[in-house]
C-alpha positions, 0 to 999 in steps of 0.5 A: 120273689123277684129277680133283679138285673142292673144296667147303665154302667160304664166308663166316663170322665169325672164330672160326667153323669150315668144313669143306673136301671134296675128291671124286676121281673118274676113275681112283679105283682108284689114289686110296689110292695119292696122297699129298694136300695143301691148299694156299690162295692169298690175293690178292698172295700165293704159294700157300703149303702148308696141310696134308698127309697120306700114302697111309695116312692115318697121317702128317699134316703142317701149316703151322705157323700152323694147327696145331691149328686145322686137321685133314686127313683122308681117307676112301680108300673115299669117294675124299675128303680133308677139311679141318676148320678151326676157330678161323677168323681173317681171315688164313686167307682165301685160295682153298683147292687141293686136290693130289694126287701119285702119288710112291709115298711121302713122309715129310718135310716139305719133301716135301709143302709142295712145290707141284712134287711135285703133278700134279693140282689142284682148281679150288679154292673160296673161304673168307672170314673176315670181322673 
């Protein structure tokens, strides 16, 4: 298995920008095998799925509410993903998981938004967007 650790977050402005990182360490041999994924959880809420990305890095999938705020991407040789958010609003304020899955392959949707298909999780970092 791999452990897994975000960075990146913090308090700015609405309209601001962060960028989100996730480092994988441990078995790191078998990272350009997992499939990852964002999550965020705010206060009162369920954790909901923010963004996806597949093994290759060639297949991207976005909670449609940040579609074309939010870019995932991952670097196999760093053992990161990363997670540009820009055009920031209050309601992206949550705590931001990163997850990873050893399915061979995913390709739907569905697939990627369910937190059940993931079996390892960051601590998670906090990212707050003030009005």
């Amino acid at each position: 298995q791999v452990q897994l650790v975000e960075s990146g977050g913090g308090l700015v402005q609405a309209g601001g920008s962060l960028r989100l990182s996730c480092a994988a360490s441990g078995r790191t041999s078998t990272f350009r095998s997992y499939a990852m994924g964002w999550f965020r959880q705010a206060p009162g809420q369920e954790r909901e799925f923010v963004a996806g990305i597949n093994w290759r890095g060639d297949s991207t999938y976005y909670l449609d509410s940040v579609k074309g705020r939010f870019t995932i991407s991952r670097d196999n040789a760093k053992n990161m993903v990363s997670l540009q958010m820009n055009s920031l609003t209050p309601y992206d304020t949550a705590v931001y998981y990163c997850a990873a899955t050893p399915i061979p392959y995913m390709r739907l949707f569905s697939d990627y938004a369910d937190r059940k298909n993931y079996d390892q999780w960051g601590q998670g970092t906090q990212v707050t967007v003030s009005s």
